[in-house]
Steps between C-alpha positions, in 0.01 A plus 500: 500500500723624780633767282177604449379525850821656575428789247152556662657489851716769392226684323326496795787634732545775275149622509539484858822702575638627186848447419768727574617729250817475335691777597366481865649162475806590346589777765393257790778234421702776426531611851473161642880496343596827655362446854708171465794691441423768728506227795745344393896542625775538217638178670208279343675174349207319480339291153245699295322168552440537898299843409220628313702774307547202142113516581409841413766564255347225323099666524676825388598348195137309475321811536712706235434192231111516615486842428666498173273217377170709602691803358488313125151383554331843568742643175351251289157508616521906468630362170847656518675186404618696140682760731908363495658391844749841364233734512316371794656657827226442751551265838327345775478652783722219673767580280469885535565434912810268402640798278398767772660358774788364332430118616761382241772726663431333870560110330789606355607599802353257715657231181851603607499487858298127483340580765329239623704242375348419122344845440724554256412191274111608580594853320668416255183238423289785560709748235502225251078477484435812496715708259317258214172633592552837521431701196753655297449852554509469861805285481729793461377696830743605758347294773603191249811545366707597808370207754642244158756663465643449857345118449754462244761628644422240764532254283852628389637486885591121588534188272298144512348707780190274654208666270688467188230375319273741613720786429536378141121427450490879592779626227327286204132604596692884497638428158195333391322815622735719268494265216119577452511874640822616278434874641630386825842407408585916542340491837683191610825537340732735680622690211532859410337523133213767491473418101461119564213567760347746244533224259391246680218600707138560350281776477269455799308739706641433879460748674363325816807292493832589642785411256873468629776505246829461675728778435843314626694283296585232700763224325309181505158410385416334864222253319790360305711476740267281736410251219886440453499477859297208509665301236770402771234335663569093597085416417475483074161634520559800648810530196223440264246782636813722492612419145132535386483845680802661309409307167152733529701758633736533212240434208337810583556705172619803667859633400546721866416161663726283270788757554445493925482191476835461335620759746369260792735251400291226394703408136774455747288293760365210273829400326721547822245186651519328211891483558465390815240218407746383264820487717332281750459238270713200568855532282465099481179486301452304177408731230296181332218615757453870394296365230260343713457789704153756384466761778278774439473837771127381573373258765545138292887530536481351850246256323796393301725424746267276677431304190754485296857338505707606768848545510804642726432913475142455343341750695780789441432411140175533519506841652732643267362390165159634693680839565661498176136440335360781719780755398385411136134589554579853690751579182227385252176670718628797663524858371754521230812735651444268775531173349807638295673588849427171631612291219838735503509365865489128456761555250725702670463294842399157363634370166827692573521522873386116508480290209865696303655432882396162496634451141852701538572362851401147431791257633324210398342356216200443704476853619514623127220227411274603804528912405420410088210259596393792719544785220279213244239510695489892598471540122254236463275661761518889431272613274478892552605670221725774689659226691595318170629828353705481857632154474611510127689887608649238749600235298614678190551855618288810459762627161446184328120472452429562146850609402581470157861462549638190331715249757679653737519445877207504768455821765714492810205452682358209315472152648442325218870351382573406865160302402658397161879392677243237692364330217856356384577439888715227583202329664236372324254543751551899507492524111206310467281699750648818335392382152154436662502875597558640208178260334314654730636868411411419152184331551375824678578686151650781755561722199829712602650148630468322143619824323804486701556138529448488105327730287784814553729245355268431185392813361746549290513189364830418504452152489374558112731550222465867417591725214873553616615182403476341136313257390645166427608405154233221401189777619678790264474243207149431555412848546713606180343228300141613614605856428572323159195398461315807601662735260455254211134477569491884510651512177272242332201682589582921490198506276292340699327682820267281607840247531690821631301521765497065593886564535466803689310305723666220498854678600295665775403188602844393482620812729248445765599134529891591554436782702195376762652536814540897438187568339142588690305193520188665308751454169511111503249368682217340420170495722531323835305212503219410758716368781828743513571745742705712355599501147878460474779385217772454748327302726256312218812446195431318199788264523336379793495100450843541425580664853295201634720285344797684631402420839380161445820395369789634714507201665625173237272280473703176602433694854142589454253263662190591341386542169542874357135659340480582164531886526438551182353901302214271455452383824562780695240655340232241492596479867424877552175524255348207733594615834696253652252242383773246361717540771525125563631402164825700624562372818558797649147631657621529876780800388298686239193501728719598783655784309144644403377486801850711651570711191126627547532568884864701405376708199165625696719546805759731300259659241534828723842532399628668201700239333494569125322234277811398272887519533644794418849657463567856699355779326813649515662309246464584119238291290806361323638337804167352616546100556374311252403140546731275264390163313406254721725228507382120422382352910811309627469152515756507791660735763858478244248616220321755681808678620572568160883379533471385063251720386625665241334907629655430825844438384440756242421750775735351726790597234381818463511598844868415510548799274674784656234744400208320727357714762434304806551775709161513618474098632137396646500441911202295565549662863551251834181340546447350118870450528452254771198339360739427198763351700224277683352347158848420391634315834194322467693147466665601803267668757259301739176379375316802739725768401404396094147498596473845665780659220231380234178573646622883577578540082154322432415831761653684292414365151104581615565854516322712171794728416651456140851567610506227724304267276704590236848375727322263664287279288648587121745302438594567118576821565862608409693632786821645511838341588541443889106570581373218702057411455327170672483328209882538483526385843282181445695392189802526691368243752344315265842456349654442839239237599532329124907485625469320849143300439632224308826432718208377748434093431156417443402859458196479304350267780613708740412765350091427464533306859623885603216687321217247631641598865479841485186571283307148530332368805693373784679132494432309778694253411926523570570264315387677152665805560848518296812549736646835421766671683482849596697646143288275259185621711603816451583502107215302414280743741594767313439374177144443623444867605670596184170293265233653698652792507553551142127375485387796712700802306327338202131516660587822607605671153171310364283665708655823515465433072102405505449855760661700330447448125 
């Protein structure tokens, strides 16, 4: 009701005296600002408050929104809505005075003298509403562009000055202004490129406006330059309208803007704070906390902090994982040369200014613990693909990504065996954290980090008895007696050549099963079946129950504590045809579920890479020397078994080798990193229950990966390997054999044994006086042999699966 009356009260005034127009409006509050000035000394100190000046600044702006709202109406009444904000160059005749007169120019000026006291924060409020409503072919008109230019320059002359967070409301609404209007960035950006602004700038009749390129070449991009500016600022929100500012700066996708902006310096900028964020984090923190820590660059990191747990250093935490996340996005979101230069930058000024300092000049365990925790979870949180490509040239060295050279040492330059020399530190604290980095490097299938860490070394597969060395004696008798065989059925049935052809077949057959790991995969196998992947011999073998077997039994059973599966052929295929259906008859559901679930989330994750489908010998050796997988042996029924120590091919080929006339010129280097993985499943017996833990879990990492050479080291163990070459399954039987040695010297071990397994896999004892007394050696042997079982358990899941996806 009162609204109403109100509106009729006001109708009624209107009819009476009419309203003022706009522009006679617009020029009287206009000069009620200059006649202020005009009496006015130079030695006014006063608040904008204590005059009327805020006033009429404020009904200029009013006026100049008014008139651009009645300005759309009559266009789309006169139905000229279709016309493009581009094409239409008309204005108000408010905003034709404010060009005329060059109104802009006197706030600039009147913005740096701040004169009254707060006339600058009422300018730059005044800037910041009306550049958005002015339309884009106007924007670029002399009477514009110089009075914002000199604003930003303003905003580049003091620091945390008192209208901070007006200046940067000003620079974002600019580069907001330039983000929709990208023929501007010519006009606004000091640089000398007449092609760029040909490029660049549309084909539009403006002839009533007055363009101004800038013909110097000035050596900063001033806009730039005042966001960075601001990001010294103490108040995070005025950070975050910065960061914001140059993230919609730098995604413009211009190359002259991406190129002055490298010139400006901001590559260098970003990574130099990110330094300093991360040197004024307390030395004493516990790296345990980092993983509690999720900071992003946007406003719910201070959010965190107020909710979540707190700790000494929290906050300097936060803000560098924040920074660190907001580095990221720019690399991942900005132009491309740009985000190359800045990931170059964190490099070169981070990871080795920083994190390789921290790691070389360490003094203390502690210090080396605190720089690796921080390196895990840089890795963790970077997902930009140029600042990947960055951190693996880092770690492994620019020369070594994809190299096919076999063994050999890292690049000068690489980081990664100072890395390596920490996971067989003297303290188990600093091996175990770097074993956790290195599960992270592998679960972020960083491709040019696995290559080097273990693919180079397993290309040429080495590790595989080739064609140099002779078979042992009890394999040539088998194959002479089946030669036998073949040329008496030949003989038998010359006349025959529908039989002619069964042999033919059959000795094809014959040649394609000897010879699978060097022939294309179209020659062998049959159709994939609904649920595979990828359809692969290496990593799906026919022998695979007995593999299972292999792994199932490495361990003797008088040390086993559960009941082994039957792994049977028939089984394992039942198993596959019903898709995990029977599970439960097994006993071993929680691994083989867990594997399918991971080996899915790997193989999707590295199906961009070109990793062949089977394992292959070098092309450059001759089809005679191609490796050739030999008879499988029977499964060992024990680690002395396994190794093979009274079978008679191994002594067979073991007494060949002696021979003077074996070449073992060429002997396989598994390279440092799978050298130190062997040398951690071996001490198992000996190495705290932790360190065992993380050693296994990283080769489970490892096992998941879909590349044949590895699979074919990791998880096969019937292949034949040469004297001297060391494989996990190797490894495993020697600690099996170790553990079989020193287990039964321990009274009472069997009860000890299960009381040991039900405490670190069952649910916990509240009761003391059940737990079995065990000091800290037994604990430790009988520990191991635990992780040894489940182990075991989980390379057998893993080769299952790996079997049912890819056959």
């Amino acid at each position: 009701m009162l609204g109403r009356i109100s509106a009729a009260v006001q109708s009624a005034v209107d009819t009476i005296v009419p309203p003022v127009p706009l522009l006679e409006d617009f020029v009287y509050h206009w000069r009620m600002i200059t006649k202020f000035y005009s009496h006015t000394s130079s030695n006014f100190r006063e608040p904008i408050e204590s005059t009327n000046v805020g006033a009429h600044v404020e009904q200029l702006m009013k006026i100049l929104i008014e008139e651009e709202a009645e300005g759309k109406c009559i266009h789309d009444a006169q139905g000229r809505h279709a016309v493009s904000a581009e094409d239409d160059i008309s204005t108000g005749p408010c905003l034709e005075y404010l060009l005329e007169h060059r109104l802009l120019d006197v706030f600039a000026t009147l913005a740096s003298t701040d004169q009254p006291i707060g006339m600058r924060t009422s300018c730059l409020e005044f800037f910041s509403r009306l550049l958005p409503h002015i339309q884009p072919p106007v924007l670029p008109h002399v009477a514009i562009i110089s009075p914002v230019k000199k604003v930003v320059e303003l905003c580049l002359q003091t620091k945390a000055s008192p209208t901070e967070v007006e200046e940067v409301n000003f620079l974002c609404t600019l580069c907001a202004v330039m983000g929709k209007n990208p023929t501007l960035i010519n006009v606004y950006m000091s640089i000398n490129e007449e092609t760029s602004a040909e490029n660049m700038a549309p084909e539009s009749p403006l002839e009533t406006i007055k363009l101004q390129i800038p013909k110097e070449e000035p050596s900063r991009f001033h806009l730039c330059d005042a966001l960075l500016n601001h990001l010294q600022s103490a108040d995070y929100r005025v950070v975050l309208r910065a960061c914001e500012g140059l993230m919609l700066l730098a995604s413009l996708p211009f190359d002259s803007l991406a190129g002055t902006l490298v010139l400006s310096g901001l590559p260098e900028a970003l990574p130099s704070r990110l330094a300093l964020l991360f040197s004024a984090i307390p030395p004493e923190l516990d790296p345990n906390n980092l993983d509690d820590v999720h900071a992003t660059w946007g406003l719910d990191s201070p959010q965190w902090v107020e909710g979540a747990k707190k700790f000494p250093g929290c906050h300097q935490v936060a803000a560098f994982l924040a920074w660190l996340d907001y580095c990221d996005q720019m690399v991942r979101e900005t132009h491309p040369s740009l985000g190359s230069a800045l990931a170059v930058a964190v490099k070169e000024q981070f990871f080795k200014g920083c994190i390789q300092t921290s790691l070389r000049e360490a003094d203390c365990g502690s210090a080396i613990i605190l720089a690796t925790a921080y390196l895990s979870k840089c890795v963790r949180m970077i997902s930009a693909p140029s600042l990947l490509e960055e951190l693996c040239h880092w770690l492994v060295g620019e020369e070594s990504e994809f190299s096919d050279s076999i063994g050999g040492g890292e690049p000068e330059n690489s980081v990664l065996q100072l890395l390596l020399d920490n996971c067989i530190h003297e303290l188990d604290e600093v091996s175990l954290e770097s074993l956790r980095l290195f599960e992270v490097l592998i679960d972020s299938q960083l491709e040019p980090v696995i290559h080097s860490l273990a693919l180079k070394q397993l290309l040429s597969r080495g590790y595989c008895c080739n064609g140099k060395q002779r078979p042992s004696r009890s394999r040539r008798k088998r194959e002479d007696k089946k030669a036998r065989q073949l040329a008496l059925t030949r003989s038998e049935v010359n006349d025959s050549p529908a039989k002619n052809e069964e042999v033919s077949a059959t000795e094809s057959t014959t040649l394609t099963l000897d010879n699978w790991c060097d022939k294309e995969p179209e020659e062998f196998l049959a159709v994939a079946s609904p649920g595979s992947l990828r359809v692969s011999k290496t990593l799906a073998p026919d022998n695979i129950s007995e593999i299972i077997a292999c792994f199932l039994n490495i361990l003797p059973r008088q040390l086993q504590t559960s009941e082994p599966p039957d792994f049977s052929l028939e089984n394992v295929e039942s198993l596959s045809e019903e898709r995990f259906d029977t599970l439960s008859q097994f006993g071993y559901e929680q691994y083989i579920q867990e594997a399918n679930r991971q080996y899915r989330e790997v193989f999707l994750r590295c199906a961009s890479y070109s990793w062949p489908a089977e394992a292959k010998s070098p092309e450059s050796m001759p089809s005679s020397a191609s490796s050739t997988p030999p008879h499988s042996p029977s499964p060992p029924s024990s680690p002395r078994t396994s190794s093979g120590a009274a079978s008679d091919d191994s002594a067979d080929l073991a007494c060949w080798d002696s021979r003077p006339e074996a070449d073992f010129s060429s002997q396989f280097n598994e390279g440092p990193f799978l050298s130190m993985l062997i040398a951690r499943l071996e001490n198992l017996p000996y190495q705290a229950h932790e360190i065992n833990l993380q050693a296994t879990a990283l080769v489970s990492r490892l096992a998941l990966l879909p590349h044949p050479h590895l699979h074919e080291w990791l998880l096969n163990p019937l292949l034949k390997v040469p004297p001297g070459c060391h494989t996990v399954y190797l490894a495993l039987c020697c600690a099996a054999h170790e553990m079989e040695t020193r287990v039964p010297l321990i009274e009472d071990f069997h009860e000890k044994l299960d009381s040991t397994r039900k405490g670190l896999l069952g649910p916990p004892q509240d009761d003391a006086s059940a737990r079995i007394h065990l000091n800290e050696e037994e604990a430790r042997t009988l520990e191991s042999v635990i992780v040894l079982e489940e182990f075991c358990k989980e390379l057998a899941a893993i080769a299952f699966v790996k079997y049912h996806y890819s056959s």
